[in-house]
C-alpha positions in Angstrom: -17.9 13.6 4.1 -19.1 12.3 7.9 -18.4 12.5 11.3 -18.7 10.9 14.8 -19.9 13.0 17.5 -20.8 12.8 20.7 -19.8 15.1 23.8 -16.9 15.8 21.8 -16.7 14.9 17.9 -14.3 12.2 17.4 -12.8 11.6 14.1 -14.4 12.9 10.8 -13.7 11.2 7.3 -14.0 12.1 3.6 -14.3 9.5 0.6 -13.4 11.2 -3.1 -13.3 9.6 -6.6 -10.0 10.7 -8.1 -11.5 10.9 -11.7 -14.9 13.2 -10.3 -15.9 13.0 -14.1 -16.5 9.6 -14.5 -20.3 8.0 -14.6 -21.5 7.8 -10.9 -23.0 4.3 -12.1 -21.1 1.5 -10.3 -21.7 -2.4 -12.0 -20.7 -5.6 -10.2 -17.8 -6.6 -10.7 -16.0 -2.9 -11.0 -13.1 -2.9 -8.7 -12.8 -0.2 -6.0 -8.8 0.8 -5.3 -8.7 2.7 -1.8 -5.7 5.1 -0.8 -6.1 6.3 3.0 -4.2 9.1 4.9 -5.2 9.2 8.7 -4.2 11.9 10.5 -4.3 12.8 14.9 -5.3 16.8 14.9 -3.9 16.9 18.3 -1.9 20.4 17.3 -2.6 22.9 14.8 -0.5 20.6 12.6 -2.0 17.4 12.4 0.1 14.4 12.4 0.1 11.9 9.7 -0.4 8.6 11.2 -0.4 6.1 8.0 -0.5 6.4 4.7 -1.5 3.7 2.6 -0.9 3.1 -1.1 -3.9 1.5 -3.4 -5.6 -1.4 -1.9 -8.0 -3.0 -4.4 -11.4 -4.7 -3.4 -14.0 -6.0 -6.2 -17.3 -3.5 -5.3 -19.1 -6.7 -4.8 -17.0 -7.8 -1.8 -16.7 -4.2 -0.5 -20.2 -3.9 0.5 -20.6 -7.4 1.4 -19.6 -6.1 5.1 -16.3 -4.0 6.3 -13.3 -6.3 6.5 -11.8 -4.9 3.8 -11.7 -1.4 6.0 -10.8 -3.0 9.1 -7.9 -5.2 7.3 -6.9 -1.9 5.7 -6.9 0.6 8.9 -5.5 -2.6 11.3 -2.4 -0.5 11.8 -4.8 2.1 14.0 -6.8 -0.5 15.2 -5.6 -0.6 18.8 -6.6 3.2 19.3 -10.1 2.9 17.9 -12.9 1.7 19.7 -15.7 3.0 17.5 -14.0 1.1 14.5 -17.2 -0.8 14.1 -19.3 2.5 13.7 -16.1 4.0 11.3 -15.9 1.5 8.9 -20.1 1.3 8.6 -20.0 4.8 8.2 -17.5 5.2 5.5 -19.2 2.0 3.7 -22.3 4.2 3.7 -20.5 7.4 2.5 -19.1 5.1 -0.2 -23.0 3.9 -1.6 -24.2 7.8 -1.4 -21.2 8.8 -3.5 -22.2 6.1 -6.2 -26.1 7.4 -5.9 -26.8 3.2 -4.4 -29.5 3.9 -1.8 -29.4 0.0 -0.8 -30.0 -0.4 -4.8 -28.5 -3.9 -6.1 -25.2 -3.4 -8.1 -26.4 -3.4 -11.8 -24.7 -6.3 -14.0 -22.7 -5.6 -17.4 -20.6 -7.6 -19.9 -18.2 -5.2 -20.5 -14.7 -4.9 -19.0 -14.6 -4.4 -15.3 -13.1 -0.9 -14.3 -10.9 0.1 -11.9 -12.4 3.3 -9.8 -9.5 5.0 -7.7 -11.0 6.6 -4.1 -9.1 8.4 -1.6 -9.9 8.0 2.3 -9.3 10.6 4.6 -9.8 10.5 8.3 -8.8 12.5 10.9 -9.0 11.6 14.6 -10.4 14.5 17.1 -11.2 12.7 20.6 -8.1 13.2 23.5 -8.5 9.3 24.0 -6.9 8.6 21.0 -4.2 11.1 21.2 -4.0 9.5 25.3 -4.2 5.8 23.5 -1.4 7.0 21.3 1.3 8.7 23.3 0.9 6.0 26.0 1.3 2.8 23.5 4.6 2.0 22.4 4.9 4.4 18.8 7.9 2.1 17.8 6.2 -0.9 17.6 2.7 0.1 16.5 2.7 3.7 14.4 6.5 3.4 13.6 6.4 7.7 14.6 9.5 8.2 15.5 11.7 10.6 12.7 14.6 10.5 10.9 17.6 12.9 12.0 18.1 15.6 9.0 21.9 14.1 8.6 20.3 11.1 7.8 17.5 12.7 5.7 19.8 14.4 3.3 22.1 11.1 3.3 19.1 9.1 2.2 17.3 11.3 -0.1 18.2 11.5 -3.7 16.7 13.8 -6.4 15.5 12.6 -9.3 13.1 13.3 -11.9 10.2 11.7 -12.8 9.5 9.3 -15.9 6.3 7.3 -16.0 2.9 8.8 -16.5 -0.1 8.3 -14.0 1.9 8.6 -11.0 1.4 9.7 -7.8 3.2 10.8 -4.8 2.0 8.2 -2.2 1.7 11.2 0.5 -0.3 13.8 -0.7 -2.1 11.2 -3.6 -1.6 14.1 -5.9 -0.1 13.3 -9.6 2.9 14.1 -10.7 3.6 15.5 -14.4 6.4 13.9 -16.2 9.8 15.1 -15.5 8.9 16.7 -12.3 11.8 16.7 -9.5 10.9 13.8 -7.2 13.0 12.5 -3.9 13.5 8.7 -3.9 14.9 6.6 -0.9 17.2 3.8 -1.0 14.4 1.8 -1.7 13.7 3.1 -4.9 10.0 5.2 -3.9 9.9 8.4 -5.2 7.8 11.1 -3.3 7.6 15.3 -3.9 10.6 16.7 -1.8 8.6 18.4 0.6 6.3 15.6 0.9 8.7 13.2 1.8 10.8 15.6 4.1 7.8 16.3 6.1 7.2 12.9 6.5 10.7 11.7 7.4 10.8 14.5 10.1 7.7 12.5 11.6 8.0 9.4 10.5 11.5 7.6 9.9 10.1 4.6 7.9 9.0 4.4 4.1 5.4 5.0 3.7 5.0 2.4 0.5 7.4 -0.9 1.9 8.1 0.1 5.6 12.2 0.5 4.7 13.4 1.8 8.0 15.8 4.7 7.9 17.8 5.0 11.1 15.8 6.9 13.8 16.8 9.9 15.5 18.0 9.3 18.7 17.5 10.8 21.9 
């Protein structure tokens, strides 16, 4: 977990392992796959701002310094001054969940693993929310929603078939033969999930397939 504060706290981030259980010891080489959900709390419903499927970066490069962060928040970018103090912050967040403390990455000949984390932020301060209402959403955050005739045109149930997958919304795993929603594109998402977004959102969270937005 961390925050920014200062008269006012401005965002505030968590970093999870999706397999808790796993050794805590990290070896160079290991390969760090990110998922990260931002979110404006500018109501009592927070609005999801992007949603990004697995991103993969070798540990070794990862705390080299914070491109890898900035590359994969660069949609946000232009509403984030402090992205400089976010990304170090979440870097460090990062080494304390792996016990690091500065500590060189150990070395190993076995196979290099694959560690799945999930990134959370959520923005607080009224200049982004300002930043955000006056920038054009088309063209940066893509938030403008579906129509629900288009929705339920779009959507089609089906049910789930391969194992170790997630909804790329909530990052939670499905079980096998659960009822999914898929859109013409072929991504499958939990109904809800994927109804909420629409209503926000009219683009595909995983390839950016644009359903038609509602007008005004």
């Amino acid at each position: 977990m961390g925050s920014s504060f200062g008269e006012v706290q401005r965002y505030s981030f968590s970093v999870r392992r999706n397999s808790p259980n796993e050794s805590t010891t990290l070896m160079s080489g290991d390969i760090l796959k990110f998922s990260v959900q931002v979110f404006l709390n500018n109501t009592t419903s927070p609005t999801l701002l992007l949603s990004s499927p697995f991103q993969s970066v070798t540990c070794d490069s990862f705390f080299q310094g914070t491109e890898f962060l900035k590359t994969m928040l660069s949609p946000i970018h232009p509403f984030i001054q402090c992205i400089e103090e976010m990304t170090q912050d979440i870097t460090s967040s990062v080494e304390q969940l792996f016990q690091l403390d500065g500590a060189p990455l150990l070395t190993s000949a076995s196979e290099h693993r694959e560690i799945p984390l999930s990134l959370e932020i959520t923005l607080f301060h009224s200049r982004f929310i300002t930043a955000i209402q006056q920038h054009s959403t088309e063209e940066c955050c893509n938030l403008l929603p579906a129509s629900d005739q288009v929705i339920r045109a779009s959507l089609k149930k089906s049910t789930v078939v391969p194992e170790n997958e997630s909804c790329p919304i909530c990052m939670e795993f499905f079980h096998v033969n659960d009822q999914c929603s898929s859109m013409p594109c072929h991504h499958f998402f939990h109904p809800h999930c994927i109804l909420r977004w629409l209503r926000i959102n009219h683009v595909c969270p995983m390839c950016r397939y644009s359903l038609p937005p509602l007008k005004n």
